[in-house]
C-alpha positions, -999 to +999 in steps of 0.1 A: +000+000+000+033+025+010+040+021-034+006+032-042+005+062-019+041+071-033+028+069-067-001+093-057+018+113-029+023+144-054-014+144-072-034+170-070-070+168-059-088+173-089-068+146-109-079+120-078-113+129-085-110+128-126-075+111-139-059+116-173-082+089-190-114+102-182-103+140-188-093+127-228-126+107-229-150+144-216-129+160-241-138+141-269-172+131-260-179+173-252-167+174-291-191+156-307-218+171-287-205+202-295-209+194-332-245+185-329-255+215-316-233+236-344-255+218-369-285+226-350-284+262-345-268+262-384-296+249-396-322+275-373-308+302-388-315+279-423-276+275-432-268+238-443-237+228-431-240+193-446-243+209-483-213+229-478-190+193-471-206+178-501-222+154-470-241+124-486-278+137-488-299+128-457-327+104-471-365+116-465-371+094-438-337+098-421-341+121-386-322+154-386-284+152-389-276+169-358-303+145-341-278+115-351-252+133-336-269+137-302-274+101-302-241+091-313-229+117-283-258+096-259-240+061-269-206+074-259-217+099-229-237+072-209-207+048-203-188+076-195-211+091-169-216+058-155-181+049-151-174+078-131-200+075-109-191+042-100-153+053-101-161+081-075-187+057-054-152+028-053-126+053-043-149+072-016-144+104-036-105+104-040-090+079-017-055+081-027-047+046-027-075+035-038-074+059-070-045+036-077-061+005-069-090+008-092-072+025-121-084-002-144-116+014-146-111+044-160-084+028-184-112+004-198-138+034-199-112+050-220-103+020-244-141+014-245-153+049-261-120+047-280-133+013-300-164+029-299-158+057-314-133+047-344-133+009-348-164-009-338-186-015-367-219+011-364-246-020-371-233-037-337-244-008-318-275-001-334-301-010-365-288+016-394-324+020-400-331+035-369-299+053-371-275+057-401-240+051-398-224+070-428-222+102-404-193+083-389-179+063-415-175+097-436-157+116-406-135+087-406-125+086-444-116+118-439-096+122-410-077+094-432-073+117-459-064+147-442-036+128-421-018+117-446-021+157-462-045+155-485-071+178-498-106+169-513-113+190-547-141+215-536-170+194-556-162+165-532-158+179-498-128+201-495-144+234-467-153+195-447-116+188-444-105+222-438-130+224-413-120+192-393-084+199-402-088+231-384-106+215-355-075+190-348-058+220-342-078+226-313-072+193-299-034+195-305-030+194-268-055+162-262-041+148-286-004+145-273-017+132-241-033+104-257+001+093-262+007+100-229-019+079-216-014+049-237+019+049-232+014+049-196-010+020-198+019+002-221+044+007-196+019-007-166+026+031-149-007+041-128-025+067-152-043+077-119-009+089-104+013+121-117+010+127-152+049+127-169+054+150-198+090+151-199+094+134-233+117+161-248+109+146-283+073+128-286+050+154-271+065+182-289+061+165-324+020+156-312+015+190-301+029+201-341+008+173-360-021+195-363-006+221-372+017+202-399-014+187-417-031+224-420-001+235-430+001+213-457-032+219-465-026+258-472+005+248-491-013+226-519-042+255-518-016+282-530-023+296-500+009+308-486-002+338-462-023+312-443+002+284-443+024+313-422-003+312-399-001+279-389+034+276-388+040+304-366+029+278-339+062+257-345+087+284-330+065+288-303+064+248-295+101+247-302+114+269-280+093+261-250+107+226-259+144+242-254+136+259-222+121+229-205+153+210-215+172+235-191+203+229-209+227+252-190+245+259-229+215+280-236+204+313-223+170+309-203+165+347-207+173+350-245+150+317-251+123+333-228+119+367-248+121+347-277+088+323-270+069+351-257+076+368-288+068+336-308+035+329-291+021+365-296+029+363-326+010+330-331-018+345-314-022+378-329-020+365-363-044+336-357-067+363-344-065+382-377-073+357-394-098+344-381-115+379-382-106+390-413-102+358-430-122+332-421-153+352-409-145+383-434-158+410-411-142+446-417-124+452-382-092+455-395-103+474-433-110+511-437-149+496-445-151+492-410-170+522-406-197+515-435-227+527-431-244+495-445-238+475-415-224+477-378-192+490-368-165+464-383-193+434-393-203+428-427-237+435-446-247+399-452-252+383-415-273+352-405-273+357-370-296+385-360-277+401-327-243+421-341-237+418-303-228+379-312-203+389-336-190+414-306-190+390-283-170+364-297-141+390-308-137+393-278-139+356-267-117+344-298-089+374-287-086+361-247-088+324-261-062+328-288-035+341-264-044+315-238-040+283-263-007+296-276+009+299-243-006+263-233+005+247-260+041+251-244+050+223-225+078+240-202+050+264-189+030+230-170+054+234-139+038+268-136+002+250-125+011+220-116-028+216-109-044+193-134-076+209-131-060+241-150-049+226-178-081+202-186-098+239-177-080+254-210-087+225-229-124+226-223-123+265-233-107+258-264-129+232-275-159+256-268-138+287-290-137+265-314-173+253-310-179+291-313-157+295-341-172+274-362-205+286-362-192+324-384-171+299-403-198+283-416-217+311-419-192+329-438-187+302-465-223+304-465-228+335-475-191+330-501-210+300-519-244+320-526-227+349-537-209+327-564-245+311-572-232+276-561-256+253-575-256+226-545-276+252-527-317+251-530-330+266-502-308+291-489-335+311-466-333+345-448-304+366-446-298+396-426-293+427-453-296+457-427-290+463-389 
C-alpha cells in the first residue's frame, strides 16, 4: 500500500477525483456534442452545413443530422457518466490509494469509447435503419485523408476537411496526451498517479501534428499567407521545448523573450485571421465604418444580434492568447494543478465550437454569392441592422 501512496503522494486533488483517461474521454465526448448542436443552431438560422461538405444527402425518412449526432454523443456519454460515478462511489471520492487501486476502470472506460468511437462496426451498436452510420464512416474517411495531407477538390468535400483539419488543431493538446496515456498504460505506470510529460521529443512532435497537416493543406491550396499562420505555432512549441530542457548551454532569458515573442505572434496573427479571413468582417479594413452595416461586421449576417459577432471577438482574442501559451509544455510546472490545464482545454474546444459557427456562416454567405448550384433553399439573410 506505501507504493501506491508514493505513486499518488504528489497528485493534485482534482486529478484524484478525474484522472488523465477520463479527462481525454469528456474532451472528446464534449466534441461531438458540441458538433451536434453547431448543426443545430446552423440549420435554425437555415444554413446547411452538410451541403457545404458535399455530405451524402440525408434520405426523406432519415431524422435530422444533428439529431444523429446527439445520439451518437448519448451512446458514448452514458458509459462515460456511469463509469465515473461508479469510479467516485469505489474510491470514496478520492481515496488516494484507492485511486490507484482501481485504475483499471477508467483505463477500460477509455479504451471502451476509443473502439467505440473509431473501430467498432456502427450496425453492432445499433439497426442503421433507426440510425444511419455514414455520419461516422465519412468523418472517418476523412480524417484518413487529411492525415496523410490531402485535400478533397471543392465538388467533393474540400471546406469539410478544412474544417475538421482546423478543428485538430484545437485538440493538439488532447491529442499528445493520448500518447501520454497509452503509453502509460503500455508501460503498466498508474494513469491515476502524476502525469509525466518530460518526453523532450514525442509530445512536442504531437502537439505540431495538427498544425503540420493544416499546414500542408494551405501549401497545396496556394495559400501561402495562411500556411504562415499555422506555422507560426512551430517556433513557439520549439522553443518552449528548449527551455524545458534547461540545458545550462543556452540562455534561459534570451529563449524566454524569444517564446513570448513567438507565441504572440501565433496569437495575434491567428486572431486576424480568423476575423478577417475566415469570418470576413471589416475590423481591420478602412470599411469598417460603413454605413451598411455595424461597426466592423459585414452586410450579409445570419445571426440577428451584431452583439454575437461582438462578443465572440472578444472571446476568440482572450482564447487565442491562452491556447498559444498552453500549447508550451515548459510552462506546466507553472500549475502544476491538473484541473487548469483540462480547464484550457475545455475552453478551447468551446472557442472553437464558437468559431465554427461564423465559419460556416461565412462560407455560407461566399457559396451563394458565387450562385453555387448545390444550394436550393438558402433562406433569410440579414441585409440591414
Amino acid at each position: 500500500m506505501a507504493d501506491l501512496d508514493a505513486s499518488v503522494e504528489d497528485v493534485d486533488a482534482f486529478s484524484l477525483l478525474l484522472p488523465l483517461p477520463y479527462r481525454l474521454s469528456t474532451v472528446f465526448v464534449l466534441g461531438i456534442w458540441l458538433w451536434g448542436l453547431n448543426l443545430h443552431g446552423l440549420s435554425k438560422v437555415q444554413i446547411d452545413a452538410l451541403a457545404l461538405i458535399r455530405y451524402q444527402p440525408v434520405r426523406s425518412n432519415d431524422p435530422p443530422p444533428y439529431l444523429r449526432v446527439y445520439r451518437f454523443a448519448t451512446v458514448l456519454t452514458a458509459p462515460l457518466a456511469a463509469s465515473i460515478f461508479l469510479f467516485w462511489m469505489i474510491t470514496l471520492g478520492g481515496d488516494k490509494s484507492r485511486v490507484v487501486s482501481y485504475e483499471v476502470l477508467p483505463n477500460i472506460t477509455f479504451i471502451t469509447l476509443f473502439f467505440l468511437a473509431f473501430l467498432v462496426p456502427q450496425r453492432w451498436l445499433y439497426p442503421t435503419t433507426l440510425w444511419p452510420s455514414h455520419g461516422r464512416s465519412r468523418m472517418l474517411w476523412t480524417l484518413r485523408r487529411i492525415g496523410v495531407g490531402g485535400l478533397a477538390k471543392p465538388e467533393d468535400g474540400k471546406f469539410g476537411d478544412v474544417l475538421l483539419a482546423d478543428a485538430l488543431t484545437s485538440y493538439a493538446r488532447p491529442l499528445s496526451e493520448l500518447y501520454i496515456a497509452f503509453s502509460m498504460m503500455v508501460l503498466r505506470r498508474p494513469t491515476t498517479g502524476k502525469i509525466d510529460r518530460s518526453s523532450a521529443i514525442v509530445v512536442p512532435i504531437l502537439l505540431a501534428v495538427p498544425f503540420v497537416i493544416r499546414f500542408r493543406q494551405c501549401l497545396k491550396d496556394s495559400q501561402p499567407a495562411n500556411a504562415l499562420k499555422y506555422a507560426t505555432a512551430f517556433p513557439a512549441i520549439a522553443l518552449s521545448t528548449f527551455m524545458r530542457a534547461q540545458n545550462p548551454w543556452l540562455d534561459h532569458d534570451n529563449l524566454h523573450a524569444l517564446w513570448i515573442l513567438a507565441a504572440s505572434t501565433n496569437a495575434l496573427y491567428s486572431f486576424y485571421w480568423d476575423v478577417t479571413m475566415d469570418w470576413d468582417l471589416t475590423l481591420f479594413s478602412s470599411k469598417r465604418k460603413s454605413s451598411e452595416f455595424p461597426y466592423g461586421l459585414r452586410r450579409v449576417r445570419y445571426f440577428d444580434d451584431p452583439q454575437l459577432y461582438y462578443a465572440m471577438i472578444f472571446v476568440d482574442l482572450l482564447l487565442r492568447f491562452a491556447w498559444a501559451f498552453k500549447l508550451s509544455p515548459h510552462l506546466e510546472h507553472y500549475y502544476d494543478i491538473e484541473g487548469g490545464i483540462f480547464l484550457l482545454e475545455i475552453l478551447e474546444v468551446i472557442r472553437r465550437f464558437l468559431w465554427i459557427f461564423f465559419r460556416v456562416e461565412t462560407e455560407w454567405v461566399r457559396t451563394k454569392r458565387n450562385g453555387d448550384i448545390i444550394l436550393s433553399d438558402l433562406g433569410p439573410r440579414l441585409d440591414e441592422d
